[in-house]
N, C-alpha and C positions, 0 to 999 in steps of 0.2 A: 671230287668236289661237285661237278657239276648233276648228278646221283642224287647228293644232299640237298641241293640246292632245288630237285626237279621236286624231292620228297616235300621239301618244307613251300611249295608255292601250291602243294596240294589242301595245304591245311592255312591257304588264305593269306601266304608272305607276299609280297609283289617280288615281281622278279629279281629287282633292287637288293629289296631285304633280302632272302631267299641269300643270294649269294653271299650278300655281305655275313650274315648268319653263318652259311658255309664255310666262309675263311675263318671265322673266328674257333679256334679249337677249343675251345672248351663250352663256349656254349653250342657248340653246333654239337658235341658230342651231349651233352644234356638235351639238348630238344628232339635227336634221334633218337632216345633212353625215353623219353616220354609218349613220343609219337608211336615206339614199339611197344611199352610196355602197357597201353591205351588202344591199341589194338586196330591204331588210325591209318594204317599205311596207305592206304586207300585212299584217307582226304579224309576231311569235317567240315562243316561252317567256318568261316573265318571269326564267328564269335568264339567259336571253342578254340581255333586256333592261337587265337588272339591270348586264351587264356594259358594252351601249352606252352608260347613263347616266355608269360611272365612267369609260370612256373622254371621253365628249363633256366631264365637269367635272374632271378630272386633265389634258387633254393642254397640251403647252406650246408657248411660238409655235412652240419653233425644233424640234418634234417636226409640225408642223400637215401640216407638208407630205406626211407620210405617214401622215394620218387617213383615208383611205383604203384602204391595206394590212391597217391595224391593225384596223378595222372590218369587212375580209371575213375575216381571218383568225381573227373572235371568230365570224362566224355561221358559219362551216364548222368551227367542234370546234377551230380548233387551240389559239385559248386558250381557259381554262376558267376562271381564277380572277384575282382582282383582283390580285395579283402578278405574274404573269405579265402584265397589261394594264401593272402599272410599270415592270417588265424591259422590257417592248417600247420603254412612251415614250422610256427613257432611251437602248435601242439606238437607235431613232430620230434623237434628238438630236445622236446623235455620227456617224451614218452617213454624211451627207453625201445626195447627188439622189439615189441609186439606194440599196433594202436589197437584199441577198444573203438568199435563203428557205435554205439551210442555215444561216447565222450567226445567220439571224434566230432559226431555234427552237432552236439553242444558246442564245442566249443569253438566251430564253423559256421555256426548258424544256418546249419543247414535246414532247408524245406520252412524259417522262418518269414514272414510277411508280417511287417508292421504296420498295421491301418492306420490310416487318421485317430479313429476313435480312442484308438489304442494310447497314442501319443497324449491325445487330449486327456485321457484319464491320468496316463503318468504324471502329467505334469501338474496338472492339478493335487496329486497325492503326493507331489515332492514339493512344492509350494503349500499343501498344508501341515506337512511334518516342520516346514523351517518356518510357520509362521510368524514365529515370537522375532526370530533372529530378520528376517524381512523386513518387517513394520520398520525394528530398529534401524536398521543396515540399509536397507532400501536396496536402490540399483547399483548399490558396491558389491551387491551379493549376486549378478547376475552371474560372473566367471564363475563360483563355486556350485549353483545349483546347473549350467549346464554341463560341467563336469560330473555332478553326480548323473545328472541326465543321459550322459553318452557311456554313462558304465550300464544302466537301467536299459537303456533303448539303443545298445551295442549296431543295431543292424538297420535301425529307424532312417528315413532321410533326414541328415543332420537340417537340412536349412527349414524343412517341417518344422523340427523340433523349435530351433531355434524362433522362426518364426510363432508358434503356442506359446512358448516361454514367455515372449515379449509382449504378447494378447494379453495374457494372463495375472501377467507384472503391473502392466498397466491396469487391466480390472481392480487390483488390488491396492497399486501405490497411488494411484492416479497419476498425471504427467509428472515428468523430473523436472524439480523445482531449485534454491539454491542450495536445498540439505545433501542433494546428489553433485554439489561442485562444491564441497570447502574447501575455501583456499588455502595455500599454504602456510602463510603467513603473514600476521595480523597485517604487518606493516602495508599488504600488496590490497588491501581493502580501501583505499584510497583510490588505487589504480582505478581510474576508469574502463567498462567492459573489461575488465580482467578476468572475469568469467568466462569470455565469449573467447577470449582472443589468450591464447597460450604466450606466456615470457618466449622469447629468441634466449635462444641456446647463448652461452659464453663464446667467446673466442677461442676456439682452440688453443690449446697448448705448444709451443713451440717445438717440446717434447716428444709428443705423440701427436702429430698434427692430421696425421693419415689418420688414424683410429677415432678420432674425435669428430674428424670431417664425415666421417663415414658413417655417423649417429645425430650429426647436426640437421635441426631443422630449418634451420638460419635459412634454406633457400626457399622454402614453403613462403615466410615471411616477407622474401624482396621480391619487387616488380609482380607482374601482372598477378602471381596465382596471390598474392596478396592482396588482392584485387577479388577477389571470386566474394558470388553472392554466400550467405550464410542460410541453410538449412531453414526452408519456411519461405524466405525472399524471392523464388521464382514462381513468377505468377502461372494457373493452372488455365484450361477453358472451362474450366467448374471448380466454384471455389472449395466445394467442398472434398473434392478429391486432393486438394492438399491438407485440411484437417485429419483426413483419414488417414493421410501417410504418414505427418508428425505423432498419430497416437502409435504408429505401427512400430515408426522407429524413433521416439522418446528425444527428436530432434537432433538426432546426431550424425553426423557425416558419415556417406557411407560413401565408398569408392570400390573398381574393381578391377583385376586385370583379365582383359580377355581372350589370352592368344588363341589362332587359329593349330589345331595339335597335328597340322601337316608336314615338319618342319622342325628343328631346332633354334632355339632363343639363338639373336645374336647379341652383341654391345649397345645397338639400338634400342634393345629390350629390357634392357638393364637400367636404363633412364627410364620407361615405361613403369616398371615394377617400381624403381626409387619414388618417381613421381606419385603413381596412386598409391603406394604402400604410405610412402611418407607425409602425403596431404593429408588422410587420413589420420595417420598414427598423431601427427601435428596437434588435431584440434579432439584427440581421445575418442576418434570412429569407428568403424569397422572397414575390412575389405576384405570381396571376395576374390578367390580363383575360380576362372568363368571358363571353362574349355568348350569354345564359340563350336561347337563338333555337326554342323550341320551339311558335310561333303566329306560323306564315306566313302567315297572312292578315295580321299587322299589322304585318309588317317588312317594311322598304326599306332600298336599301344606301345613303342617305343618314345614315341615323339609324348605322351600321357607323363610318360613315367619321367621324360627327362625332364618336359617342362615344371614340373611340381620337385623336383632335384634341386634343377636350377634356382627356381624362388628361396628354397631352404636351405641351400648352399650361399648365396647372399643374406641371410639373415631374417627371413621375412616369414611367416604364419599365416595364412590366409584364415579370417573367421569360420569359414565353412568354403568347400570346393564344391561348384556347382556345376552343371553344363547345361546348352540351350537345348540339348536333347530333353532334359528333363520336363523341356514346357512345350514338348512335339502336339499334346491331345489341346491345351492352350492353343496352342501358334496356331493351332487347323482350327480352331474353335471360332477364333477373332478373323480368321483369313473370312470363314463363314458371313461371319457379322460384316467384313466389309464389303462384299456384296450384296448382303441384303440392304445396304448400307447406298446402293449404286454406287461404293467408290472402287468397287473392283472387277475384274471381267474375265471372263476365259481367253487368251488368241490361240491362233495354231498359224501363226505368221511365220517365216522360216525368219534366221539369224540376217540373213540377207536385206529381207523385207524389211523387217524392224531397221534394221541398218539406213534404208533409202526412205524408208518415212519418219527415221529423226534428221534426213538432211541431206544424206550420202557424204561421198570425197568431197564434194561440192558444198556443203555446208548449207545447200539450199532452203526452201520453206519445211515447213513440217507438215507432216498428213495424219489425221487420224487413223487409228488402225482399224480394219475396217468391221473388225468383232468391238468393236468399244463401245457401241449402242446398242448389244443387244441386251433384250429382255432380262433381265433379274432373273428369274426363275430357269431359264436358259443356262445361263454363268453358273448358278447352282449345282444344276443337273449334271454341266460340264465338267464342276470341280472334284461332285461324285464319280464320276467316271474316271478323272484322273485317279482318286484314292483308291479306287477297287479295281484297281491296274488295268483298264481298258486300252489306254493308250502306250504306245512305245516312247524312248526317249525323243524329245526333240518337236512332238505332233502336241500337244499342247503345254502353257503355263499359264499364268494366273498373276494377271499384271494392274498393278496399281490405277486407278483414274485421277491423275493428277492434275496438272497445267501443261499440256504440249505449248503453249505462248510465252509461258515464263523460260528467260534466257537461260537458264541455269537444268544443265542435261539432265542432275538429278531430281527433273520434275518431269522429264517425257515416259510416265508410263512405265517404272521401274517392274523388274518382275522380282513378286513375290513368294511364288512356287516353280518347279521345276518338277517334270518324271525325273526320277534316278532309280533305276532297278540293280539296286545295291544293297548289300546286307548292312545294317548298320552296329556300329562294336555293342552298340549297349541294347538296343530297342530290337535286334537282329530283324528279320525279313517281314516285321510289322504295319512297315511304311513303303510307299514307293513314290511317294511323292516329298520333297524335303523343302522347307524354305530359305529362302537366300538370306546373304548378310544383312541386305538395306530390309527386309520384313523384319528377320530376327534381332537383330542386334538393339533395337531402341525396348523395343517391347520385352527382351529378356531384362535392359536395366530397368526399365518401369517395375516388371514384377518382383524384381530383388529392393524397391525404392531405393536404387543410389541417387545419392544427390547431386554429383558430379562425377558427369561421363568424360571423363578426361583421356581425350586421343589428339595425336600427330595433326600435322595440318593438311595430310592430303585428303583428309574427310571433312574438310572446312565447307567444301559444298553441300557435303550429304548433313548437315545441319539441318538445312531448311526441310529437306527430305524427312529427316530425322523427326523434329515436329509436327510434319503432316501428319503422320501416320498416327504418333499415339494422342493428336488431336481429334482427328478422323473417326476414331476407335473412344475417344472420349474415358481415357483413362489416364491417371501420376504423366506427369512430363518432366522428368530428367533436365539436368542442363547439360550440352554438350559444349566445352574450351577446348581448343585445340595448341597445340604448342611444338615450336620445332624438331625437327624430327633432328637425333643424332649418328653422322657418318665420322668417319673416318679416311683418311689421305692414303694409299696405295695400297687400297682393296676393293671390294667387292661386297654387298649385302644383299644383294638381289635372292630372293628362294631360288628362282629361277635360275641364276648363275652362277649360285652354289651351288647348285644339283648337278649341273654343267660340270664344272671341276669334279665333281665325286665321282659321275658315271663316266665321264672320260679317262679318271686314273688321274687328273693334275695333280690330285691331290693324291691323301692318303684314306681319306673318310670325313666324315663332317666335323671330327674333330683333331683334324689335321692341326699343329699346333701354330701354322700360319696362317689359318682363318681366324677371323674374328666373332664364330660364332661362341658361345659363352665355354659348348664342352671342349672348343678346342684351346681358349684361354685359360681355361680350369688345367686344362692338361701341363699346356705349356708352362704354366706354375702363379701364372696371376692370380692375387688373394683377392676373395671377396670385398673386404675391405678397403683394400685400393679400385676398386672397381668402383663400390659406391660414394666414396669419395671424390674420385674423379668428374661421377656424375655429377654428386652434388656443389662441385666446385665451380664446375661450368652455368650451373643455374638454371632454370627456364625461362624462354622468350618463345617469343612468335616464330622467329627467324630458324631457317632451316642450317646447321652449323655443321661444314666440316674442318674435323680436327685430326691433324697432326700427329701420329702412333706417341714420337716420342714424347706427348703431352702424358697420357697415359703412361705409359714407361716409366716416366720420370716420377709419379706417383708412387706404382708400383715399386719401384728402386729405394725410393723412401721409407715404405712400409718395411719391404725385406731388410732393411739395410738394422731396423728396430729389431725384428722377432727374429732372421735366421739365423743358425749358429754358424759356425765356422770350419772348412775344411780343407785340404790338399789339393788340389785336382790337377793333373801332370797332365796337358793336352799333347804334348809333343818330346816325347820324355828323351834323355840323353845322357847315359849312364855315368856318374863320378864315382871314380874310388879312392878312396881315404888310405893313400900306398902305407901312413905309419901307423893306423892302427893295427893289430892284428886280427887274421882271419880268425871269424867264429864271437868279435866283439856282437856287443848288445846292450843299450841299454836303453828303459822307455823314461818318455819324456811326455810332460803333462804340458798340454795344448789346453789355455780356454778356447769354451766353446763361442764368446764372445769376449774380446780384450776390453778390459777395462767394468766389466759387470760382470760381478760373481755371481751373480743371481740367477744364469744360466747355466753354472757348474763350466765341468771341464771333461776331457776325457786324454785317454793316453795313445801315442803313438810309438812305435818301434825304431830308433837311433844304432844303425851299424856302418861297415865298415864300407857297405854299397849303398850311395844314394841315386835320385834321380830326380832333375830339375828341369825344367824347360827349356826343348832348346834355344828360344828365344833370350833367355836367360845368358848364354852365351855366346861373346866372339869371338873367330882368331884372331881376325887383327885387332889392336887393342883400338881405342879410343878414346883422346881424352874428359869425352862429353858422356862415355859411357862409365856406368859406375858396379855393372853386375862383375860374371865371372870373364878373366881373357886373361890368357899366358902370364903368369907371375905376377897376374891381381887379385885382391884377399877379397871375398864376400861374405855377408853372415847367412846362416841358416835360418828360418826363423824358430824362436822357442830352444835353438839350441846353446849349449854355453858357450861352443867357440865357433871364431869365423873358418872358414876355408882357403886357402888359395894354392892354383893353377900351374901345374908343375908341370904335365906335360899332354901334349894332345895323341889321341891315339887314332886312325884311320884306317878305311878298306882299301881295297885296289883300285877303286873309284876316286880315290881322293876325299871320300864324303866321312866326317868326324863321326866317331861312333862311340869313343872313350874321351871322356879325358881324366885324368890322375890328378889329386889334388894334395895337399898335405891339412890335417888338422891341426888346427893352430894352438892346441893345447898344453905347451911345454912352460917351462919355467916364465922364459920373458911372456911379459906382459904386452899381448898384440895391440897394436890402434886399433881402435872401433872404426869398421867399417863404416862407410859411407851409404851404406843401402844394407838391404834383407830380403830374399828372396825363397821362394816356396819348395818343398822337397818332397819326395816320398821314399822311405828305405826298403830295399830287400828283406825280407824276413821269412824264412820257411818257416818257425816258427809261430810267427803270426800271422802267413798266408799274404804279406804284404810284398808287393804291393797288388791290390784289386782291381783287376781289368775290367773296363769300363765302357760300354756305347757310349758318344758325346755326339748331340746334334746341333748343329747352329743353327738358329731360324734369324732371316729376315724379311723385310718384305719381300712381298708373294709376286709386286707387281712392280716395273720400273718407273713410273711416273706415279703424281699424285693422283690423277684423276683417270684411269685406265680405260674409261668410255668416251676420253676425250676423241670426236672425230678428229679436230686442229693437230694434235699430240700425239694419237696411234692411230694413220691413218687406216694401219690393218688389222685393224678390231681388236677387242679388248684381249680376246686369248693369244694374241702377236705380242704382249707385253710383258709375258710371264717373267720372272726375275731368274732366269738358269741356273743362279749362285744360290737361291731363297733358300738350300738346307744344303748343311754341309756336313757330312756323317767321317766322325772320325772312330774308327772300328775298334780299338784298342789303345784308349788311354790308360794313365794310372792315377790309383784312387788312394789316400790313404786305408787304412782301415776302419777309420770313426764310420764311415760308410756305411758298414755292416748292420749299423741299429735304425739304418734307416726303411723306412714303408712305403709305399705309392704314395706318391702327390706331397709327401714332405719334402720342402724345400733347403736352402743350404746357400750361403757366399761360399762360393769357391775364391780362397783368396788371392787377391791379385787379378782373379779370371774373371769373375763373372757369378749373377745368382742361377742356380741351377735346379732343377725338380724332378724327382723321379718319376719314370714315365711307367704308364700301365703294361707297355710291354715287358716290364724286366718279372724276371722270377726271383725277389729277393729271397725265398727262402733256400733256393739253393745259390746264392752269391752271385746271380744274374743282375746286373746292372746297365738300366740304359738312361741317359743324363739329356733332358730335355736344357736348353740354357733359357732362363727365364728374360732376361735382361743383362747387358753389359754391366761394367762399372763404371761410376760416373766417367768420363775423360780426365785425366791426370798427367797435369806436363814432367812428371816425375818419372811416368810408367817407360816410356823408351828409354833413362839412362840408364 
């Protein structure tokens, strides 16, 4: 492993990845099949790297056969981007033994460049073929023309396009007026602003209360974000720079999310994406996916791929996927204007210096730095130098001229550039100098015109910050609301102390299924659906909220308890034998797959003369509070016709039960109905029953709620870990219903627990490993 692992940090892995790649057998074996058959042993760019990885963990069987083409055609230039790496799979797939290299970079878009000019003519010749239907239809036709648009302009930048379509619309429709909002129905014409302001959702359904919570806009409507200005209402430093944004975007809300692609989404991100996806979708907007990608030292195109998974996995479409990389020749452009601007300067002050002249430990006065007054044209010269790589990391940056007087840090002089002599995944060894969050981040929402930059409240200071700059720069001013941030009770969210866990082995990988980041909850078995509804139940406020797993749980417990079917699952099995049936009985018995709703079907399990129950299920000594199996007491089976009872115990030399022998109550008299019902699974060679099974218990990860409590662990947070947090039980028993199931489909196990198949199993060949998703509810029933 360690071999693989030195191979794949040649071609750009961090050492991290690299290994983790490593252990994974099957893609480490595809990205070594790529790397060899590309001719890379050697090493590449971590741009091309970047693209053998998504090649070696996207391709498909029935594409495999020509991972080899696809892998010399990424190290000789002709693909370049991870779209073009899907275009190929999918040409692949359909090709048949031999690809044609004209068809192929047809249908790759290889060696294509889509101009501006190019875009602008398209769109004008697809805006003149639908004329008629335009005028009519207006801006209800925008969906349909940029669909034809992105079959036309396959390789174009979408948000280009996007952005000319909207030029274009408006040149022709003029602004959107009431004939672009009919209302639904006459009666809501009375409604005051009913245009402006969407109906609230109904009440959920008692029914289906999770799946309805999980599409409600109901939380967009109460408290504060109900509150938020509307589109147009945030005043500009020039009034005309908000006319020119309302004609761009036709008045409509536009929102976005921006994660950093260093990283995996956690649960806190999942209010994030609810929040902008939802405000947006609320009042009929748009939003984008922003991959904030401006520190290539700490992105990898895993974190790309997962993050844009994640959103789509919750339910959400971003209008176009953008990145701040896109607006690199921008960002340097305006960095330019703010010095010539005198609001910006060269320093070459070390981390230290800056440190003691915003205050030191001491919190003391503040100093000028001592490059802040020089010459204009000096700063200039300076910033050139930085871009044509004169200097090494750390000997200069490019720092704001703010307020060092105003109390608030995010005015002393923030930096706007940085050296970083790093390849970058998309722009590769273009740049060497990159801008930070507080430069990028306001000035990428201005040039997307969102209207509402909605983040967390630890950027509640970089507000005013936020303003300066695309005041400064005299361009669209965004509004930034912040709103509290969501944690969770005995865990961890920190990047930083997630990484901690990973590299140390606490865990098992980022999507260990006791973390809370989203892939390790997707794993564990939690539905999108209960996720967003959870979010959305909780609401937004100001207030930073931590909550309680089993709030969430209990969600989740809800939704399963609706959609999963139903199965056997033997955690601790203890063999019964049915002493009066005879050897070699059989016969199968039809289980719904949910009691009481046919609507989910049914399927069949195997009834013989050897079952297997839980040992909990049974005790020697009897009890009269207990109601299952004990010496010469009758229990039913479930689904079966008759009950059972307890004739004799059979044991090792240990004394430890290992049989017990029961009689089938199947004779003439007419037995009492048992008192209880209890869960089984039979022996069957015939139908391979019963199916051995991994079972893992998760609980918290950590013992207390607050695990950075200093009062509470006074020996730091990794002193808390929960010893019990997984419990691996190596060989349960499964019924057979089992066998139709896939990764990530879920399942009540009855009586146990809901349960989800984990990525590790090979169901194809009857490999099964049983993540447990959540308990059952508590039931004062379950001990008798």
């Amino acid at each position: 492993m360690d071999g693989l692992a030195e191979t794949f940090q040649k071609i750009g892995l961090s050492e991290t990845k690299a290994k983790e790649t490593a252990a994974n057998k099957k893609l480490s074996a595809n990205l070594e099949e790529v790397i060899r058959e590309a001719g890379a042993s050697d090493g590449v760019e971590r741009t091309i790297g970047a693209l053998f990885y998504t090649l070696a963990s996207t391709i498909t069987p029935k594409a495999r056969p020509h991972l080899p083409y696809i892998a010399k055609a990424i190290k000789t230039g002709r693909l370049t981007s991870n779209d073009q790496i899907s275009a190929a799979i999918k040409y692949a797939e359909k090709a048949g033994q031999s690809l044609d290299d004209s068809k192929f970079d047809e249908e790759c878009g290889v060696g294509v460049v889509v101009t501006q000019e190019e875009i602008i003519a398209t769109v004008s010749n697809v805006i003149d073929s639908r004329k008629e239907d335009l005028i009519e239809k207006r801006y209800q036709m925008l969906g349909q023309l940029l669909g034809e648009l992105r079959t036309r302009l396959r390789w174009a930048n979408s948000l280009a396009v996007k952005e000319e379509l909207d030029k274009q619309m408006l040149e022709v429709l003029g602004p959107k007026d009431e004939r672009d909002n009919p209302k639904a129905k006459k009666k809501q014409e009375k409604v005051a602003n009913a245009s402006k302001v969407p109906t609230k959702d109904a009440p959920p359904s008692s029914g289906n209360r999770v799946a309805e919570t999980a599409k409600s806009t109901r939380f967009i409507f109460e408290g504060e974000l109900a509150r938020l200005h509307k589109p147009g209402e945030n005043p500009q430093i020039k009034p005309e720079l908000m006319k020119e944004h309302l004609a761009r975007t036709g008045g409509k809300v536009v929102t976005r999310f921006p994660p950093e692609p260093n990283g995996f989404l956690h649960i806190g991100h999942a209010k994030a994406i609810n929040v902008n996806f939802g405000y947006a979708a609320a009042y009929k907007g748009i939003t984008y996916l922003r991959y904030d990608d401006t520190n290539p030292e700490a992105e990898e195109e895993i974190y790309f791929t997962s993050i844009l998974d994640t959103v789509r996995w919750l339910g959400f479409e971003p209008t176009a996927i953008t990145y701040s990389s896109d607006h690199f020749q921008r960002l340097y452009e305006l960095a330019v204007e703010l010095i010539k601007r005198d609001k910006g300067y060269v320093c070459h002050c070390t981390g230290e210096q800056i440190y003691a002249d915003r205050g030191g430990d001491t919190k003391g006065p503040r100093r000028a730095c001592i490059h802040r007054n020089r010459p204009i044209e000096e700063s200039l010269a300076e910033f050139q130098k930085m871009k044509d790589g004169e200097y090494q990391e750390g000997e200069a940056i490019l720092r704001m001229k703010m307020d060092l007087e105003n109390p608030n840090p995010q005015f002393w002089d923030l930096v706007a550039y940085r050296v970083l002599k790093a390849p970058h995944h998309r722009t590769g060894d273009q740049w060497c100098i990159y801008p930070t969050y507080d430069f990028t981040h306001c000035l990428c929402d201005s040039f997307e015109d969102i209207t509402h930059s909605l983040c967390t409240t630890e950027f509640t200071l970089s507000r005013e910050s936020y303003y300066w700059l695309v005041d400064a720069l005299e361009i669209y001013k965004p509004v930034q609301w912040e709103y509290g941030r969501l944690n969770l009770a005995y865990t961890v969210m920190s990047k930083r102390k997630l990484k901690k866990l990973v590299e140390d082995k606490l865990v098992s990988g980022w999507d260990d299924p006791r973390l809370y980041t989203m892939a390790a909850i997707r794993r564990r078995g939690f539905t999108p659906e209960a996720i967003n509804a959870f979010v959305r139940d909780l609401g937004v406020t100001t207030a930073n909220t931590v909550i309680h797993p089993e709030r969430l749980e209990n969600i989740v417990r809800d939704h399963l308890n609706d959609v999963a079917p139903r199965l056997m699952l033997i955690l601790e099995p203890l063999k019964i034998t049915l002493t009066n049936l005879p050897e070699g009985y059989e016969e199968e018995v039809t289980v719904p797959n949910k009691p009481r709703d046919d609507s989910m079907g049914s399927h069949t399990v195997p009834f013989t003369r050897t079952v297997y129950i839980d040992r909990s299920d049974f005790k020697e000594q009897d009890d009269p509070n207990f109601y299952r199996l004990a010496p010469g007491k009758t229990v039913g089976l479930l689904n079966v016709r008759h009950p059972i009872t307890a004739t004799e115990v059979v044991k090792d030399g240990s004394g430890n039960v290992i049989e017990v022998k029961a009689r089938y109550e199947n004779g003439p008299e007419v037995s009492k109905k048992p008192k209880t019902y209890i869960h089984w699974v039979a022996e069957s060679a015939k139908h391979q029953s019963p199916v051995k099974v991994e079972v893992r218990l998760y609980s918290n990860l950590f013992l207390h709620e607050n695990p950075q409590s200093e009062k509470d662990v006074p020996g730091g947070w990794l002193s808390d870990l929960n010893p019990t947090s997984l419990v691996t039980i190596p060989e349960a028993f499964s019924e057979v219903g089992i066998n139709t199931f896939k990764v990530e489909d879920k399942f009540q196990a009855v009586r146990t627990g809901y349960f989800c198949v984990d990525p590790n199993s090979d169901v194809k060949h009857g490999k099964f490993v049983l993540n447990r998703t959540v308990t059952l509810k508590e039931d004062s029933k379950k001990d008798k």
